[in-house]
C-alpha positions in Angstrom: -36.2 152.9 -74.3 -36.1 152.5 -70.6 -37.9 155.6 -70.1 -40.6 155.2 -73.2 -41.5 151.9 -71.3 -42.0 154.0 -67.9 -44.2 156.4 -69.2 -46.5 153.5 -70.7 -46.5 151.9 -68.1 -47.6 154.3 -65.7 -50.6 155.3 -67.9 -51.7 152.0 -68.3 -54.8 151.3 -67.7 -54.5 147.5 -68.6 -51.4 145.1 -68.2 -50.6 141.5 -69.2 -47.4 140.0 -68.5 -46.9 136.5 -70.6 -44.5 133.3 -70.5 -44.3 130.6 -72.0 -46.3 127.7 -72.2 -45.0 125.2 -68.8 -43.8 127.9 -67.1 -40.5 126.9 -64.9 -39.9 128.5 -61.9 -37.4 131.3 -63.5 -40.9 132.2 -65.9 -43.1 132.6 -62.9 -40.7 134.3 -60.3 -39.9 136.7 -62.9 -43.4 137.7 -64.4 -44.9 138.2 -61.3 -41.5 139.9 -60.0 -42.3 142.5 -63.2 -46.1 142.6 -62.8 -45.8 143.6 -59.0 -43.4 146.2 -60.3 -45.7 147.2 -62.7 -48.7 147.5 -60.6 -46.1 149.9 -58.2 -45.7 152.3 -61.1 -49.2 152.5 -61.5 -50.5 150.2 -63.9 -54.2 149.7 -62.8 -54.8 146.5 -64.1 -52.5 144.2 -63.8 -52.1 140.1 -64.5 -49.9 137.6 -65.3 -50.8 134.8 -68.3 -49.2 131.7 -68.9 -50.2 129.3 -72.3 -51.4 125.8 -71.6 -50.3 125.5 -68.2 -47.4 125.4 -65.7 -44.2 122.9 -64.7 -44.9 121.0 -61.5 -41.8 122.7 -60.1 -43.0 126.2 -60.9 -46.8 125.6 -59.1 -45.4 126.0 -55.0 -43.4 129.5 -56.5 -46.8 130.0 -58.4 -49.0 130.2 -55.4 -46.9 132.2 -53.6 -47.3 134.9 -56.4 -50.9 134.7 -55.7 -51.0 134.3 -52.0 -48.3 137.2 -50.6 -48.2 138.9 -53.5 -51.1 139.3 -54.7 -50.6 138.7 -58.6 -53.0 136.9 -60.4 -51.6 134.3 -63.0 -54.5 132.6 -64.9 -53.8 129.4 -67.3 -55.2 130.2 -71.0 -55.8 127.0 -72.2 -58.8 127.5 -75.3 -58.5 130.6 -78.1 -61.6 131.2 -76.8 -60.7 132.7 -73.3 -58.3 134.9 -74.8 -59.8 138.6 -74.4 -60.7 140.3 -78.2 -59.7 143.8 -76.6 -56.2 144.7 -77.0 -54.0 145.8 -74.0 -51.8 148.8 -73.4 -49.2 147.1 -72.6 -47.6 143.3 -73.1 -45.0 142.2 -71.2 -43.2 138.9 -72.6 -40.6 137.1 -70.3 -38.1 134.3 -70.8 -39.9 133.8 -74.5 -37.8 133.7 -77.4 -40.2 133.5 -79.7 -44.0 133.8 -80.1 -44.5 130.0 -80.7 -43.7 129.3 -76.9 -46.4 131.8 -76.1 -48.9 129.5 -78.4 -52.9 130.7 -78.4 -51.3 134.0 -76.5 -49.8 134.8 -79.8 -52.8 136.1 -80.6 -53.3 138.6 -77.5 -49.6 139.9 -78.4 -51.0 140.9 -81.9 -53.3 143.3 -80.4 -51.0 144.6 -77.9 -50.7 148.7 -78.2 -47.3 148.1 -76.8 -45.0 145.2 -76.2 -41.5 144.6 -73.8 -38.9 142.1 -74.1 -37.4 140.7 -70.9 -35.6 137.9 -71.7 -31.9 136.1 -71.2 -32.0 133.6 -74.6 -29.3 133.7 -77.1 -31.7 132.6 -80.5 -34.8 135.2 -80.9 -37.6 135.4 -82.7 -39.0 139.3 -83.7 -41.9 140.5 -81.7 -43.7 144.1 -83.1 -44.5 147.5 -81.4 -41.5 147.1 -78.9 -41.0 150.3 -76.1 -38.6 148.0 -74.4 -36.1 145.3 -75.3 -34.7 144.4 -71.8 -32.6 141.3 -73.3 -28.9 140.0 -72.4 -28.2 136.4 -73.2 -25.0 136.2 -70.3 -27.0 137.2 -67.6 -27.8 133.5 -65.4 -31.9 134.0 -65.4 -34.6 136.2 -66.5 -35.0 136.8 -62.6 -32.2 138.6 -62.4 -32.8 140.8 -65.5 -36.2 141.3 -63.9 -34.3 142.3 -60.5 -32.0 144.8 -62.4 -34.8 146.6 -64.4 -36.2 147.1 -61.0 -33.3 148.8 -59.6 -33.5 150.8 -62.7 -36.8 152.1 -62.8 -36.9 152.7 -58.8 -39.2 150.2 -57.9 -38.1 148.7 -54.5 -38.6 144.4 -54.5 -40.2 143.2 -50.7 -38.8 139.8 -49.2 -41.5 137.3 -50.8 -40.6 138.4 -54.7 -36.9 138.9 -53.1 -37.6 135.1 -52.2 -39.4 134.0 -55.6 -36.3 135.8 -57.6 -33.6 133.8 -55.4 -35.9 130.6 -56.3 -35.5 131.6 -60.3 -31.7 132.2 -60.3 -31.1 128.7 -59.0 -33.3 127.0 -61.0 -32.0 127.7 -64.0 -28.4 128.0 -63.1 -29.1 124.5 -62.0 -28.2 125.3 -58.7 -25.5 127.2 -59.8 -23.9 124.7 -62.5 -23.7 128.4 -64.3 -22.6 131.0 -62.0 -21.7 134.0 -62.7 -20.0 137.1 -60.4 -23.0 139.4 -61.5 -25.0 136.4 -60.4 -23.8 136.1 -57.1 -23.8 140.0 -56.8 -28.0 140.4 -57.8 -28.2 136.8 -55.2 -26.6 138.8 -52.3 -28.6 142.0 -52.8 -31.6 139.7 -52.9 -31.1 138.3 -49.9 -30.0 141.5 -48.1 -33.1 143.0 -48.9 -35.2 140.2 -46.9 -35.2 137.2 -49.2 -35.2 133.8 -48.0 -32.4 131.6 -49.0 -33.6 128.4 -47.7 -36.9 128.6 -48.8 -35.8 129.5 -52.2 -34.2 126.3 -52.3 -37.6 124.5 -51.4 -39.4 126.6 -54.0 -36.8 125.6 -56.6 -36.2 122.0 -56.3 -37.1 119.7 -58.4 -40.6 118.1 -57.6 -40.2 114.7 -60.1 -43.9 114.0 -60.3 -44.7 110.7 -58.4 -48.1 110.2 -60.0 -48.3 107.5 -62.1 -48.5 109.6 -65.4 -44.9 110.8 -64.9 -43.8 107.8 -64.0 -45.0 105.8 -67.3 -43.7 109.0 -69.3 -40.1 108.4 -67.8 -40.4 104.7 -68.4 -41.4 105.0 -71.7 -38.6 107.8 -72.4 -36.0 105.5 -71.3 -37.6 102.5 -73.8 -38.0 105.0 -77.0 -34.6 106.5 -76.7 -31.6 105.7 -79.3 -28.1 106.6 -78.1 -25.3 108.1 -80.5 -21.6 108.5 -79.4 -19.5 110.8 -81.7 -15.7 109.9 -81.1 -14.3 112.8 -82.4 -16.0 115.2 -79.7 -16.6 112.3 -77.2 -20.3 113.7 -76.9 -23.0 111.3 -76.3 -26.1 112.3 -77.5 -29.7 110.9 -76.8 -33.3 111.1 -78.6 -36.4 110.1 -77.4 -40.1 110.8 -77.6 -42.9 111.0 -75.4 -46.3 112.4 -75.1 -45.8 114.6 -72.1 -43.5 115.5 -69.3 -40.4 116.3 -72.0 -38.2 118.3 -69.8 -38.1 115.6 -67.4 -37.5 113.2 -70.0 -34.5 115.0 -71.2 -33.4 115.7 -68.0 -33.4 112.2 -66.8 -31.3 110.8 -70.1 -28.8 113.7 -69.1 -28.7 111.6 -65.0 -27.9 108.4 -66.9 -24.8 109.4 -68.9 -25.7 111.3 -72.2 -24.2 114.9 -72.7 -27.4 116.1 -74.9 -30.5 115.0 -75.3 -33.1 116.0 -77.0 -36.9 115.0 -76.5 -39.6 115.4 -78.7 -43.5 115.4 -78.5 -46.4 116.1 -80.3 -48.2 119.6 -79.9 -51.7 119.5 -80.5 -52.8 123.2 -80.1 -50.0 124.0 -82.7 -50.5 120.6 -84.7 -46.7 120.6 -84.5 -43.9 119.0 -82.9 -42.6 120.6 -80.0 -38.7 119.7 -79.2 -37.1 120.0 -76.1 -33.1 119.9 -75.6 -30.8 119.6 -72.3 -27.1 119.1 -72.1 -24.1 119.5 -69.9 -22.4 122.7 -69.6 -18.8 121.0 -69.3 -19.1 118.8 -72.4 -20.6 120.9 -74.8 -18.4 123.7 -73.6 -15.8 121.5 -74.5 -17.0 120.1 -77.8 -17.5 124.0 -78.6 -21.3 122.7 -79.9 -24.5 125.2 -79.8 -26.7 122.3 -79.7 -30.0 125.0 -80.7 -27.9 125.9 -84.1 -26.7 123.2 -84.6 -29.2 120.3 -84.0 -32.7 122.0 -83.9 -32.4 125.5 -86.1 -32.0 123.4 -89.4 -35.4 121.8 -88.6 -37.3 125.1 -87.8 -35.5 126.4 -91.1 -36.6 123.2 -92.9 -40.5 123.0 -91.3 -40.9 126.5 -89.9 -41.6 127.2 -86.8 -39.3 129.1 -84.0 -37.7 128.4 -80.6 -34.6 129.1 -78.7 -32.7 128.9 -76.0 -28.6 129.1 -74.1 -26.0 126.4 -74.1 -27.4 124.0 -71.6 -31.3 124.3 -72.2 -33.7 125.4 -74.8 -36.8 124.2 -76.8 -38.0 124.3 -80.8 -41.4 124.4 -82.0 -41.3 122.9 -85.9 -44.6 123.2 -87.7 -45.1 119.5 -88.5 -47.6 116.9 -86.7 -45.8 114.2 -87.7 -43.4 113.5 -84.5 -41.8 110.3 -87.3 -41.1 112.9 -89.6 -39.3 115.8 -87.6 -37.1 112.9 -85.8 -36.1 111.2 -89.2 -35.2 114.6 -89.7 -33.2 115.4 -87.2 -31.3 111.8 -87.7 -29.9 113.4 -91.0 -29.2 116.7 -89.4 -26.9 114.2 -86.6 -25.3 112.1 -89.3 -24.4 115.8 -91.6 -23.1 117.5 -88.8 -20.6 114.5 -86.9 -20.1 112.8 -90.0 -18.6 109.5 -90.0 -17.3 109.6 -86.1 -21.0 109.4 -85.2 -21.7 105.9 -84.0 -25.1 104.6 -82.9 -25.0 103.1 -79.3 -26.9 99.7 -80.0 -26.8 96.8 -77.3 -28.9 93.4 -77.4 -31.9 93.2 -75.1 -32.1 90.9 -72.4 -33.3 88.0 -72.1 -36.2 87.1 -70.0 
């Protein structure tokens, strides 16, 4: 397949490379890693699209793309911008399923040819594939993007060396999830030119200070309901809010929860959108697949799609009513722990 992908991509004339929507750092470093690789095969036309928008954390590693690399990446927000011509060729990265790529959807359906990069366990199907560049142990989509370009000859320069380094340690979590091969691709990476140090600046987290991220993480902490199954010794969290749902979960995770999962409402989809982040060490132990598990029996229920590994991922379920998916997935909790599942309830105080 490697070699069917190589010859489209050389004669093509037009190139979009997609994410999904809130692109994280490991979505951008690695799409405009591929795109630059693309436009040194000789892709004419070449530009990254992301759905909606992109994470505060991924925006510093975003302009770099743009500024030293020279890739554009351009926001889709409205159907309407979306281009009725088809292109030669789509790249999708670190999507498991065309639900995360929302209106873009639409732009894949029209795609002459499609690739896969991607490092997600749970996938959805995409059509007219040349390339399926996917392997759920590897730590990132950056380094899947690194190794395809040692594979199709194309040599990486010291700002996407840089942007790469910044994708592997965001989502390894700063290495939470290392692997040898990891530490192998980081090495090469920084042999070839790539800055360490500012990797770590382009990957950290930026918690947004404005005063919209602040009420979301307030209210996340006010919504949630705490469960504690005594049989696994998991704690498990579930909250809601209207924006900012990564850092929601992420945030339950910093106060003592081993999952959490966070939902909001998607009003481009007119769905809920769920979000899930847990603790390597404690669901390793518990032995749970908290995607399977938790959030694949409301996709099967509802429709919709998502994915995701152990420790991160994110379900799309095709209903608007937030109430109804999270009543849901209160039966889905009670089915799977059974009676050791205990719901964390302490009185309020009083002021």
């Amino acid at each position: 397949m490697l070699e069917s992908f190589e010859r489209v991509a050389r004669s093509a004339r037009e190139v979009v490379v997609l994410t999904h929507s809130n692109a994280d750092v490991d979505a951008v470093a690695a799409s405009c890693a591929i795109a630059r690789a693309l436009r040194e095969l000789g892709s004419r036309e070449v530009r990254v699209l992301v759905p909606e928008g992109i994470a505060v954390d991924a925006r510093e590693c975003s302009r770099l793309c743009v500024e030293k690399i020279g890739i554009s990446i351009e926001v889709v927000r409205r159907s309407e911008s979306i281009p009725n011509r088809g292109a030669d060729l789509c790249v999708i990265v670190d999507t498991a399923t065309m639900v995360q790529l929302k209106n873009l959807a639409l732009l894949v359906d029209r795609c002459r040819a499609c690739a896969i990069i991607d490092h997600h366990r749970e996938r959805g199907k995409f059509r007219n594939v040349v390339l399926e560049y996917v392997d759920p142990s590897a730590s990132s989509s950056s380094e899947l993007v690194y190794e395809l370009c040692k594979k199709l000859g194309v040599p990486v320069d010291q700002y996407t060396a840089t942007m790469l380094i910044a994708g592997i340690i965001f989502d390894t979590r700063r290495f939470a999830r290392a692997t040898p091969r990891m530490f192998r691709v980081l090495a090469e990476l920084m042999e070839i030119g790539g800055s360490y140090s500012e990797a770590m600046q382009l990957s950290a987290p930026k918690h947004g200070v404005g005063r919209g991220a602040k009420i979301a993480r307030i209210k996340c902490i006010l919504r949630h309901r705490g469960f504690h199954d005594k049989r696994s010794d998991l704690y498990i969290a579930v909250s809601q809010v209207g924006a900012y749902e990564s850092q929601c979960a992420n945030l339950l995770l910093s106060i003592g929860y081993d999952v959490a999962v966070v939902a909001t409402e998607d009003d481009a989809l007119k769905a809920t959108r769920l979000v899930f982040r847990a603790k390597e060490d404690a669901v390793s132990k518990a032995a749970l697949d908290v995607f399977n598990a938790l959030l694949k029996p409301l996709v099967d229920k509802f429709g919709g799609g998502g994915g995701g590994h152990r420790v991160a991922g994110a379900a799309v379920v095709m209903r608007r009513s937030v109430d109804e998916v999270l009543r849901e997935l209160g039966k889905v909790l009670r089915e799977f722990f059974g009676d050791s599942l205990r719901e964390i309830a302490e009185e309020r105080v009083v002021v």
